[in-house]
Backbone as a printed PyTorch tensor [residue, N CA C, xyz], in Angstrom:
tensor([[[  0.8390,  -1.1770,   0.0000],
         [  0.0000,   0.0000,   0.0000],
         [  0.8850,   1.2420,   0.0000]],

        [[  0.7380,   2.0800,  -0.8320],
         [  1.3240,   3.4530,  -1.0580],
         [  0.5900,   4.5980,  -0.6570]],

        [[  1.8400,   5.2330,   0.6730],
         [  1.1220,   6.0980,   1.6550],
         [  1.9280,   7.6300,   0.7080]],

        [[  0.7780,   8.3160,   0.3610],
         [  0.7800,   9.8460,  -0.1610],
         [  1.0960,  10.9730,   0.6310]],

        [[  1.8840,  11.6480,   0.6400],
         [  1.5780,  12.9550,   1.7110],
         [  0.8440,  14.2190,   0.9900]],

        [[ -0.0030,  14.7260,   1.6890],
         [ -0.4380,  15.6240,   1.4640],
         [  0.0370,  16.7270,   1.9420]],

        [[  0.4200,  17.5280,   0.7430],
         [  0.9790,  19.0980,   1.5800],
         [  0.1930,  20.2300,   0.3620]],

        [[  0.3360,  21.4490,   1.0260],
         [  0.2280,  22.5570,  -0.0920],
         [  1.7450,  22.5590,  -1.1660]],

        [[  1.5000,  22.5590,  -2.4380],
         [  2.6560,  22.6830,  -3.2050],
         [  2.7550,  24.2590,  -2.6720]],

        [[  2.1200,  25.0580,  -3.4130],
         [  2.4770,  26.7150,  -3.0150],
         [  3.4470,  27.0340,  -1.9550]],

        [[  3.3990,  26.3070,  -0.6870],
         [  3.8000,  26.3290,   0.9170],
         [  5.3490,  25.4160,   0.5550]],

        [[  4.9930,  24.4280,  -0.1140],
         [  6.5060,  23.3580,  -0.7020],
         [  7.3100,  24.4750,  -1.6740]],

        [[  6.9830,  25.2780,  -2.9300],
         [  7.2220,  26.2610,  -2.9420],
         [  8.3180,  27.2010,  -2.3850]],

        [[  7.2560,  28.1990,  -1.6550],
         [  8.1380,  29.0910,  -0.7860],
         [  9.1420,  28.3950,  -0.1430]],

        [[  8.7550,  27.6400,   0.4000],
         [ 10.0140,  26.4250,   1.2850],
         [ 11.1490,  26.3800,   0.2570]],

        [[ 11.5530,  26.0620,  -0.7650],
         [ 12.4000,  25.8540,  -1.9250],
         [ 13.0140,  26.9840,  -1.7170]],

        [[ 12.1390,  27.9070,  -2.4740],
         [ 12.7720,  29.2420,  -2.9020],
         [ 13.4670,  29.9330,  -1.3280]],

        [[ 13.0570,  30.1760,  -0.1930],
         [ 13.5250,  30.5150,   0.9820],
         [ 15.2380,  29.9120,   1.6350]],

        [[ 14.8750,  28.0790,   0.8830],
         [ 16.2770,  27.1680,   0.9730],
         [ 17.2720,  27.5430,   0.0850]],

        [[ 17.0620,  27.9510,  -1.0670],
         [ 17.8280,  28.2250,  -2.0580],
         [ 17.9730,  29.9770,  -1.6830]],

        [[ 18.0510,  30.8490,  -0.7740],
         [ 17.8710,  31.9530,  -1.0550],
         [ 17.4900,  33.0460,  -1.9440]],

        [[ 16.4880,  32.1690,  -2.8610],
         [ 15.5220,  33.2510,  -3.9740],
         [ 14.5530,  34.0920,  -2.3810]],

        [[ 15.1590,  35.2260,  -2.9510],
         [ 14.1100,  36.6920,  -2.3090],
         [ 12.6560,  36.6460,  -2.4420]],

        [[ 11.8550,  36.2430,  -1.7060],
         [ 10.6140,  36.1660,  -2.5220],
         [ 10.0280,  37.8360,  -2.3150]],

        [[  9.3470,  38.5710,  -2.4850],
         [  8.8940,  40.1440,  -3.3210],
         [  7.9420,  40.1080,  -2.4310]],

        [[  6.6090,  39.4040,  -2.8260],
         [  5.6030,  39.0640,  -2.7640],
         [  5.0060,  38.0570,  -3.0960]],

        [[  3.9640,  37.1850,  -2.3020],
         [  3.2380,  36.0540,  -2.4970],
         [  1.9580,  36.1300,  -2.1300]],

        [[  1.1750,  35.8930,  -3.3190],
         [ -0.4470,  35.4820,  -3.1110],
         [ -0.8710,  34.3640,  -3.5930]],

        [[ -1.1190,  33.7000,  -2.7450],
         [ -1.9970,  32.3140,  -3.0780],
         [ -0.6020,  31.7050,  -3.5880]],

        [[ -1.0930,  31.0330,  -4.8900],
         [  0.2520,  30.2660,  -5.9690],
         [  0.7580,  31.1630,  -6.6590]],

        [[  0.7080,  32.4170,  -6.5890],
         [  1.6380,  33.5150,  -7.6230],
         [  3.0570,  34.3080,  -6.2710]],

        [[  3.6730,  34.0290,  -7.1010],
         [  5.2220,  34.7590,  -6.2830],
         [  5.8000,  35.6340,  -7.1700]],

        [[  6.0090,  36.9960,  -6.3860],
         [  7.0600,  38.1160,  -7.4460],
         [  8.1780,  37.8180,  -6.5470]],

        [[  9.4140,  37.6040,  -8.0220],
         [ 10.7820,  37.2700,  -6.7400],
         [ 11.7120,  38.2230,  -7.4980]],

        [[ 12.7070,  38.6280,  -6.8940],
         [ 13.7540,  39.1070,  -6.8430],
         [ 14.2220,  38.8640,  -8.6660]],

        [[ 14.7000,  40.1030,  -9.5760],
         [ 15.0520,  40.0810, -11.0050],
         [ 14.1220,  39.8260, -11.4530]],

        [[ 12.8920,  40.1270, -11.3390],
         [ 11.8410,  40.0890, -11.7760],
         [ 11.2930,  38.9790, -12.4520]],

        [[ 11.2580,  38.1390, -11.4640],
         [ 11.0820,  37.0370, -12.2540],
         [  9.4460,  36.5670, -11.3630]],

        [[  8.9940,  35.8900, -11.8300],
         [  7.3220,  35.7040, -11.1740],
         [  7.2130,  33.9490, -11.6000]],

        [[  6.7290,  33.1460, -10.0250],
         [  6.7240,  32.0630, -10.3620],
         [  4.8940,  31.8760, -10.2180]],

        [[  4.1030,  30.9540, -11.1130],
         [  2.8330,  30.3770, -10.2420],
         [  3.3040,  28.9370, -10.5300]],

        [[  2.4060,  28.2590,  -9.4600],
         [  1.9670,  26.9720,  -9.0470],
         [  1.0470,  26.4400, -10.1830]],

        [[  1.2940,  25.8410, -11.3190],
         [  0.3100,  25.3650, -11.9290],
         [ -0.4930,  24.3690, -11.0040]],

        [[  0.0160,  23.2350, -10.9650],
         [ -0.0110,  21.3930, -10.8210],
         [  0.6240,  21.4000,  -9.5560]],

        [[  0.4960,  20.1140,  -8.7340],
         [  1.5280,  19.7540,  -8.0870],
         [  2.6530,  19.1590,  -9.3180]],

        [[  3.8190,  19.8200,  -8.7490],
         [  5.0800,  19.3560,  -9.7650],
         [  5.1640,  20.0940, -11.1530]],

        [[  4.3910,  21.2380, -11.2150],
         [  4.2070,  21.7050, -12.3520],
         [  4.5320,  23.5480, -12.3650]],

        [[  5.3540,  24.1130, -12.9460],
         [  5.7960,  25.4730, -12.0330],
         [  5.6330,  26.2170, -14.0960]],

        [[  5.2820,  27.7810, -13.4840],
         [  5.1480,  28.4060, -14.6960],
         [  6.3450,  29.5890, -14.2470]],

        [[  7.1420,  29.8520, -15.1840],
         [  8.5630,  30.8590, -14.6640],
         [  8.4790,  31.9050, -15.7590]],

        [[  8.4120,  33.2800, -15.6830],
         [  8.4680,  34.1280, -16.2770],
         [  9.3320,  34.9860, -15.6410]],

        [[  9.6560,  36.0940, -16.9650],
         [ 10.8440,  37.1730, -16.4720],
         [ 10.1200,  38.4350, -17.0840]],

        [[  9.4450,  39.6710, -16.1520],
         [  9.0380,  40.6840, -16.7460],
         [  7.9760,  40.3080, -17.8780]],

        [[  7.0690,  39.6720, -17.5580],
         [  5.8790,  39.3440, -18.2000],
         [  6.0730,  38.3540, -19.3660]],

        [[  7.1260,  37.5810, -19.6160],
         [  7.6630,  36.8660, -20.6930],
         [  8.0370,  35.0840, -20.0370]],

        [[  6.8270,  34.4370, -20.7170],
         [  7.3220,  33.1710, -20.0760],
         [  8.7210,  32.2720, -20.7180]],

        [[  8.9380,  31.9970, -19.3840],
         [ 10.4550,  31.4280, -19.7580],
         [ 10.2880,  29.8080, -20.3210]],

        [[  9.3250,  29.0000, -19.7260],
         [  9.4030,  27.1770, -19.7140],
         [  8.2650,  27.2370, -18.1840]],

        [[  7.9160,  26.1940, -18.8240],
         [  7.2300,  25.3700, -17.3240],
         [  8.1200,  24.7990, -16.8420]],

        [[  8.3110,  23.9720, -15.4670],
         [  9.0210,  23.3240, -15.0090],
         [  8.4910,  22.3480, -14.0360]],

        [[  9.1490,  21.2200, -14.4440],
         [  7.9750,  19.6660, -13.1040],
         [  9.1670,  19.7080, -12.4170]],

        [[  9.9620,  20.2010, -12.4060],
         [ 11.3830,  19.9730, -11.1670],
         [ 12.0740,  21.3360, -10.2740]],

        [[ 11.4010,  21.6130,  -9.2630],
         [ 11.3960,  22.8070,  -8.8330],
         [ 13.2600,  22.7320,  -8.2090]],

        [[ 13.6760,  22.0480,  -8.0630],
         [ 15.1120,  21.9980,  -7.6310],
         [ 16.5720,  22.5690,  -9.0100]],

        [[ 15.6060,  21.9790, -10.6390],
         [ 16.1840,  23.1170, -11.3910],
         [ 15.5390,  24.1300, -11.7620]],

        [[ 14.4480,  24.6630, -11.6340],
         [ 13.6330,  25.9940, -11.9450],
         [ 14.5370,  26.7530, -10.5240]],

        [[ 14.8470,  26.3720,  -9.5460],
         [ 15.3440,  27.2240,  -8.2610],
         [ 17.0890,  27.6050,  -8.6930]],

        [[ 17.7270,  26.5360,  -9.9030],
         [ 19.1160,  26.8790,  -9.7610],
         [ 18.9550,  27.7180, -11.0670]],

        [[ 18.1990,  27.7260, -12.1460],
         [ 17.7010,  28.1310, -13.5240],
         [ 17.8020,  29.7180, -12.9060]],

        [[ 17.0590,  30.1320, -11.5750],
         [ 16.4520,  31.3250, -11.4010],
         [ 17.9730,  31.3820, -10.7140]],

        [[ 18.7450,  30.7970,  -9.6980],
         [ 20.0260,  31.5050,  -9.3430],
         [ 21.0940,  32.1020, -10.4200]],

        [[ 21.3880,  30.8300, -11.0750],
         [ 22.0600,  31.7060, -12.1370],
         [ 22.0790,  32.6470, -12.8620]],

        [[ 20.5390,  32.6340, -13.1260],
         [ 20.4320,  33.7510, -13.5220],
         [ 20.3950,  35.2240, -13.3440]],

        [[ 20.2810,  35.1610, -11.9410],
         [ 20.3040,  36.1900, -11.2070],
         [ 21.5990,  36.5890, -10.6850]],

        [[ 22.8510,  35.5590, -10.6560],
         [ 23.9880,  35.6570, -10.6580],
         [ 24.5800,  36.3360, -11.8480]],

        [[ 24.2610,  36.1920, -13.1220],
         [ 24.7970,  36.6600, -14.3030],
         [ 24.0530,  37.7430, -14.5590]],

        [[ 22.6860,  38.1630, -13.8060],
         [ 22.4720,  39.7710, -13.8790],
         [ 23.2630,  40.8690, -13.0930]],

        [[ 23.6380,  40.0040, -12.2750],
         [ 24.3120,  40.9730, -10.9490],
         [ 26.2530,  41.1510, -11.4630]],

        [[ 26.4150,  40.0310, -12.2390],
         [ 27.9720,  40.2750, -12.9760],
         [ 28.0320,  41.1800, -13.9340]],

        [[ 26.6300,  41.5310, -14.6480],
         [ 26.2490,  42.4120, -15.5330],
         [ 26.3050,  43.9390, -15.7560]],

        [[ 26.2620,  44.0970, -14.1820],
         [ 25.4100,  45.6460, -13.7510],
         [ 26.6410,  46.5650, -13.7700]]])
């Protein structure tokens, strides 16, 4: 028998982004404004929508590379400036 856990993804989420030190801006419900303007929602469980300044980037079912996708990138804005 296969025991499920139930959690809020949104709440699994913030948890990620907080571990990885993404800034979160603001959060409502499943929508997050984070730091380089980047904006995540919660489609699915396992299912993430990533945009930059109103421009979607990729969905993502693996929030552990959508979290390093968004560091780097935010690393190579900040080498930029």
């Amino acid at each position: 028998m296969e025991t499920q856990l139930n959690y809020n993804e949104s709440d699994f989420v913030e948890y990620a982004l907080t571990q990885m030190n993404i800034k979160i801006l603001k959060r409502e419900g499943k929508y997050f404004d984070l730091e380089g303007g980047f904006k995540v929602e919660v489609e699915t469980k396992d299912l993430y929508r990533l945009s930059v300044e109103d421009w979607v980037i990729s969905p993502f079912e693996d929030i552990g590379k959508m979290c390093e996708f968004i560091k780097k990138n935010l690393e190579m804005s900040l080498h930029n400036e």
